[in-house]
N, C-alpha and C positions, 0 to 999 in steps of 0.2 A: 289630157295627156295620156296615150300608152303607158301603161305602169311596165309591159312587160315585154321584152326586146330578141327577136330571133337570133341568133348564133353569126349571120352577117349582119345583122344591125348593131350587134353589139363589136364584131370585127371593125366595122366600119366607124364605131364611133368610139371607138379606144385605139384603134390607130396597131391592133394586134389581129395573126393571121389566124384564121379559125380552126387549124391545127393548133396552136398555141394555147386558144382558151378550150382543146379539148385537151390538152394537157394539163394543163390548168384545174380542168375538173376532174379529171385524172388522179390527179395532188390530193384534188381536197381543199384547193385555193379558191376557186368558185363552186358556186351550185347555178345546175339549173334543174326546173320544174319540165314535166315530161308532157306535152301533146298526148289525146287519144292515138293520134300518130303518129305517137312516140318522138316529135323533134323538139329540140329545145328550147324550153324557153327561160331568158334571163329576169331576173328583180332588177329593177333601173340601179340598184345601186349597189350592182355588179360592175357598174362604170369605175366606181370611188375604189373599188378593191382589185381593179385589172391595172389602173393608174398606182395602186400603190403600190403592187407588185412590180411592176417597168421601176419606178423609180429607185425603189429596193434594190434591186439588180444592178441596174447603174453603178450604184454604189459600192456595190460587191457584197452582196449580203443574200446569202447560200436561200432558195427555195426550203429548203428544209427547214430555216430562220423565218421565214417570211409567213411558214405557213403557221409556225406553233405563235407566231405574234395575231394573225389574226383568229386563230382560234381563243385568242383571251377576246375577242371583241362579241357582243352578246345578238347570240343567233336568231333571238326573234324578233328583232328589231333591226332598224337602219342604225349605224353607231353614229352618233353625236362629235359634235365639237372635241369636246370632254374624253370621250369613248377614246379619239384619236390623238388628242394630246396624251393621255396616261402610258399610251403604246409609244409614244415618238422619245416618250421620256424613258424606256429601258433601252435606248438604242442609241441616245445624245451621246453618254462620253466616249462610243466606238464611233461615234460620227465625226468627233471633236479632235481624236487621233488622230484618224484617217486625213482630217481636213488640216491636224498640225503636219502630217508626212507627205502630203501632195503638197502641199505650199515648201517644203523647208526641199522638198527633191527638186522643185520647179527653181527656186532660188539659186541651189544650188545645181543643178543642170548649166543655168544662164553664166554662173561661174567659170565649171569648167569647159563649156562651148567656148568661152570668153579667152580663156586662159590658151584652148587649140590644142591640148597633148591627150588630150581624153584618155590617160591612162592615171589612177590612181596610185598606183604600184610607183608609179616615175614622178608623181604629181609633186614637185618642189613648193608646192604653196597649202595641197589639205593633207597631203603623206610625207615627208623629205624621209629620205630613204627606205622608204617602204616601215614604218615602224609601230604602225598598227597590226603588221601580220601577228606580233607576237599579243595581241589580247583575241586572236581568235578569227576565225572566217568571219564572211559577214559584210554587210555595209557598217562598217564600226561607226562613224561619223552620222551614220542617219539612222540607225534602227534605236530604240531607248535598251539599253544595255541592262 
């Protein structure tokens, strides 16, 4: 097996555009190793760390985060199982928010779709006469206070 993968084979097999993963290297979130004729070449498991950057992202989790997480992951080796669990474990309870406030918005969406007045301000069933304005701006009802 190729150990080591050109800049469109690695495009190609991460599903990202090769402007991307030269920003990427850019960052400091990938390496590649250099040709006498100076083109790039990638470590195969430059795959595992372009997949966790996409996914990262997804999520909303800033390139500047993504990069200082994997610079805790140990550069002379491929990172392990292990390697990647101890990383997922500083990121869980922001993951676990995130996942309690996209469920409680989705819930709550299906509510007031349901309800048909889409105004909070007028909303007789989560505001009756507007009486959260007095704790403050805000989605008072969804953000943790």
């Amino acid at each position: 097996m190729q150990e080591s993968l050109t800049i469109g084979q690695l495009a190609a097999r991460s599903g990202v555009a090769q402007s991307a993963l030269r920003y990427y290297e850019r960052l400091g979130l990938i390496h590649a190793d250099r040709t006498g004729g100076n083109q790039r070449r990638y470590h195969r498991s430059a795959l595992r760390r372009v997949a966790f950057i996409r996914i990262s992202q997804q999520v909303g989790i800033s390139l500047e985060e993504i990069r200082s997480a994997l610079d805790s992951l140990p550069a002379s080796r491929t990172p392990t199982a292990d390697d990647w669990a101890r990383l997922s474990t500083t990121w869980r309870n922001r993951l676990d928010e995130k996942i309690r406030l996209l469920s409680q918005l989705r819930d709550d969406l299906d509510g007031c779709i349901g309800c048909g007045c889409l105004s909070l301000r007028r909303c007789a069933l989560n505001n009756p006469d507007d009486e959260l304005a007095g704790e403050g701006p805000g989605a008072r009802l969804t953000l943790p206070r």
